[in-house]
C-alpha positions as CSV (number, residue, x, y, z in Angstrom):
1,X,-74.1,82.4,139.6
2,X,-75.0,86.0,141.0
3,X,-72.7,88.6,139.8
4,X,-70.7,90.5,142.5
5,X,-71.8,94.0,143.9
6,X,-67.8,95.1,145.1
7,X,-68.2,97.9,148.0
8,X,-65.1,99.5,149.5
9,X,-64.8,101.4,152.2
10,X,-61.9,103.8,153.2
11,X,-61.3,106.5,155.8
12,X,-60.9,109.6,154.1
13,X,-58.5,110.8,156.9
14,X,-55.4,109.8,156.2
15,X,-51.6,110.9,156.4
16,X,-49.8,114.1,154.7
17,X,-47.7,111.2,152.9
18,X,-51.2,109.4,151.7
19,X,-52.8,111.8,150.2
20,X,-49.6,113.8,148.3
21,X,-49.8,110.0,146.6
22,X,-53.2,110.5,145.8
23,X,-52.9,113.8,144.9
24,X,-50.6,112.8,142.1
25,X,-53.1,110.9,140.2
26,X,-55.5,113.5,139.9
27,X,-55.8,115.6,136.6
28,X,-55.9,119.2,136.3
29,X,-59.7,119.8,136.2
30,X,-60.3,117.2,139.7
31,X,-57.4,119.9,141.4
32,X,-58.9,122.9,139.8
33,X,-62.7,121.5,141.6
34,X,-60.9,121.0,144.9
35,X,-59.3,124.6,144.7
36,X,-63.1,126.2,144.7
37,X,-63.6,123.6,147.9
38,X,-63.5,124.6,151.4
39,X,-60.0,123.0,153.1
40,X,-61.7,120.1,154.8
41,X,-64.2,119.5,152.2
42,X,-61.3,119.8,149.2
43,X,-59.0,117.6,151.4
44,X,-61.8,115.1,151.1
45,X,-62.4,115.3,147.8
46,X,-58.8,114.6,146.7
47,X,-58.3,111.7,148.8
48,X,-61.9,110.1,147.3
49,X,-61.2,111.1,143.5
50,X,-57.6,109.6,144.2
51,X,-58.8,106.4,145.9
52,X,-61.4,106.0,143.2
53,X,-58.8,106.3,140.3
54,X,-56.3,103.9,142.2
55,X,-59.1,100.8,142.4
56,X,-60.5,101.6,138.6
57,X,-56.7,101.6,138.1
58,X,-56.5,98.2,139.3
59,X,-59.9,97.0,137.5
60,X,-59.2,98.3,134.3
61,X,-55.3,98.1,134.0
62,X,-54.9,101.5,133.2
63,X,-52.7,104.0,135.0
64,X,-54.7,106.1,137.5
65,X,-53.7,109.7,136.1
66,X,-54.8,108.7,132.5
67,X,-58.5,107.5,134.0
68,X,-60.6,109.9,131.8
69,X,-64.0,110.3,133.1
70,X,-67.2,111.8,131.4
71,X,-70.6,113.1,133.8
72,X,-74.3,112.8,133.7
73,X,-76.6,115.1,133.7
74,X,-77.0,114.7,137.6
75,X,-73.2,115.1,138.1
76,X,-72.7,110.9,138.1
77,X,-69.2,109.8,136.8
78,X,-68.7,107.6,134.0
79,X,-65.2,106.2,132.4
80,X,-64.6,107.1,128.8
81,X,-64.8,104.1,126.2
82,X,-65.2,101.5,129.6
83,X,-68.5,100.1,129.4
84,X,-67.7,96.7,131.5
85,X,-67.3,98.4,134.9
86,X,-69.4,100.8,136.2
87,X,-69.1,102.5,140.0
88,X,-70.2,105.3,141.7
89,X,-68.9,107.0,144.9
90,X,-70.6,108.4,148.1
91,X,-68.7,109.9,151.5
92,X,-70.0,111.0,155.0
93,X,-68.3,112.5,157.4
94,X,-64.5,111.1,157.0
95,X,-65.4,108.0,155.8
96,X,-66.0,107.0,151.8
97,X,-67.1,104.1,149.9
98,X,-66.5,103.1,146.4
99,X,-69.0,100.8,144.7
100,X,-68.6,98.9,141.2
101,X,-70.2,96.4,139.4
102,X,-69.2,94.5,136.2
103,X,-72.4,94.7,134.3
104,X,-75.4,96.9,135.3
105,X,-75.4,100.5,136.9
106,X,-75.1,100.7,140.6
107,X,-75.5,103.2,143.4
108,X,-74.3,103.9,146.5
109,X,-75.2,106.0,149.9
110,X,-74.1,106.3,153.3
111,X,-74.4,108.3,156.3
112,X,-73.3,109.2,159.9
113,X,-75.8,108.8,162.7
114,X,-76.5,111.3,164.4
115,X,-79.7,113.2,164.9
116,X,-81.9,114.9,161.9
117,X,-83.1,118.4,162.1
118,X,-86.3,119.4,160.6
119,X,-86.7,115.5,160.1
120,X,-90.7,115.6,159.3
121,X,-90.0,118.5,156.9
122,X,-87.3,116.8,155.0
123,X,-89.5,113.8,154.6
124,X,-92.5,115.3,153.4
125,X,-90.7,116.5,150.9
126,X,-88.3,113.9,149.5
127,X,-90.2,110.9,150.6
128,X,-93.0,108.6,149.2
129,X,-96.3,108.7,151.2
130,X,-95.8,105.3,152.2
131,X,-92.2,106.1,153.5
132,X,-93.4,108.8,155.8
133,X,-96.1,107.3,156.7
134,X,-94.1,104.4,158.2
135,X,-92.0,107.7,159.7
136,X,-95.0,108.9,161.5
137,X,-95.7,105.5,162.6
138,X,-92.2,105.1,163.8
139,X,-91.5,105.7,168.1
140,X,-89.7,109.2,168.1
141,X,-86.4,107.6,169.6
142,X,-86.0,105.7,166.8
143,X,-87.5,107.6,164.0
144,X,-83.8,109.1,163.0
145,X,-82.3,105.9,162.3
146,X,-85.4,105.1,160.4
147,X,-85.5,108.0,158.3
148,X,-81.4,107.4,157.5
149,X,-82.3,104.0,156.6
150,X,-84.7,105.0,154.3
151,X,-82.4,107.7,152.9
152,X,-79.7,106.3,151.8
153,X,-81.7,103.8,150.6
154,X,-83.4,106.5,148.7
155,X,-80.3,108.0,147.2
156,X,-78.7,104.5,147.0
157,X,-81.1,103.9,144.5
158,X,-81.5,107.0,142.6
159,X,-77.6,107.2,141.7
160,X,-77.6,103.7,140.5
161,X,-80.4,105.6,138.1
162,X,-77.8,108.3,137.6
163,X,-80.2,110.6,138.8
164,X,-79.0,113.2,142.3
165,X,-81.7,113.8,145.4
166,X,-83.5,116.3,143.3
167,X,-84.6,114.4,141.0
168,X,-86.3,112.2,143.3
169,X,-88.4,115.3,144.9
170,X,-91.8,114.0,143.3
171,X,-92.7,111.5,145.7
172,X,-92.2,108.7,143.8
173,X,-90.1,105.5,144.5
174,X,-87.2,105.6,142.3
175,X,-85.7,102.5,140.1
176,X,-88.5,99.6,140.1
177,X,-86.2,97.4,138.4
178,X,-83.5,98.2,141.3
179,X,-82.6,96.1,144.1
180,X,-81.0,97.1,147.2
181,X,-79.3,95.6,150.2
182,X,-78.4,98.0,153.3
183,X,-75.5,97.5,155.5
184,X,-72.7,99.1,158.2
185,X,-69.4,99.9,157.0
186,X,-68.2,100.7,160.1
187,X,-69.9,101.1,163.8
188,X,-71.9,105.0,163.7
189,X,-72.6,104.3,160.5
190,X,-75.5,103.4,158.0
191,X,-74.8,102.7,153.9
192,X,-76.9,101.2,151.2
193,X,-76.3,100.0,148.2
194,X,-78.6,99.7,144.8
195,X,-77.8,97.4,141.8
196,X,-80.2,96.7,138.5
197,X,-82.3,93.3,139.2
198,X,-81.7,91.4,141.7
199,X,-78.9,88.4,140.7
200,X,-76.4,89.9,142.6
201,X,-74.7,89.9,145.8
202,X,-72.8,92.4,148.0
203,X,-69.2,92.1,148.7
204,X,-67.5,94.3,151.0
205,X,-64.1,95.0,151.4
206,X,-62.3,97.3,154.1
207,X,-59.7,99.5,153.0
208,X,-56.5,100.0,155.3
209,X,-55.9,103.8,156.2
């Protein structure tokens, strides 16, 4: 039987109640990072690491505020001494989604649609030369949803690697033992997820704000 792929997806907007709750599960280095944070962006921030601690909470059966988490070398979180479940973490705009898998690393990616400045540049740059050359070959009225279809599969793929945007900046296609399956969370919205092999399948589950 395929293993399950669990995706959640929350709004990131949510009540002054709400997020003092989630507030209260975050340790003293995740409230010291949101202090150096612009207000939106640290408001944002506590919400996610709180929702993220509440589900591992919930896998794991360990309290939220005693989740101790160690990083990668591309800034990717891991639990401490929790090898079965593994999950990573991605927002746009006001809207987050929490991926986890019981048995093999897994990324995720999503973004708002919306137009994409200096599209061709950012390609060129990021992409693989067959992904821009399907750009190029792509009608300009659709060539931004292409090109966020292709990122987030992109970065979808790299995290799962536990690698950041960066390190995918030689051209190359990242993770070719990595499957991925893309998907909307919600309507304005494009998301992908990435997974080692390919025995699994995608489960999504919204969140209620």
């Amino acid at each position: 039987m395929a293993e399950e792929v669990q995706v959640w997806v929350a709004s990131l907007d949510v009540t002054d109640e709400r997020y003092d709750t989630l507030a209260r599960v975050l340790p003293s280095e995740e409230k010291n990072r949101a202090a150096s944070l612009t207000p939106i962006a640290a408001r944002r921030f506590v919400v996610a690491r709180g929702i993220l601690r509440t589900l591992l909470s919930g896998f794991t059966g360990t309290s939220a505020e005693k989740l101790r988490f160690k990083y990668g070398n591309s800034g990717k979180p891991f639990l401490v001494d929790r090898d079965h479940i593994h999950f990573n973490i991605t927002h746009s705009a006001d809207l987050g989604l929490f991926a986890f898998a019981p048995d093999r690393s897994v990324g995720v990616d999503v973004e708002n649609e919306r137009p994409v400045r200096r599209l061709l540049d950012v390609a060129q740059r990021f992409m693989s030369d067959d992904e821009l050359r399907s750009l190029v070959n792509t009608a300009p009225d659709e060539r931004d949803a292409a090109f966020l279809r292709s990122w987030v599969v992109r970065e979808a793929r790299l995290k799962a690697e536990g690698k950041g945007v960066w390190s995918g900046s030689d051209h190359t296609n990242p993770g070719a033992s990595l499957t991925h399956k893309l998907f909307t969370p919600r309507p304005g919205y494009i998301a992908a997820v990435a997974a080692e092999n390919s025995d699994w399948r995608l489960y999504t589950c919204a969140m209620k704000d």
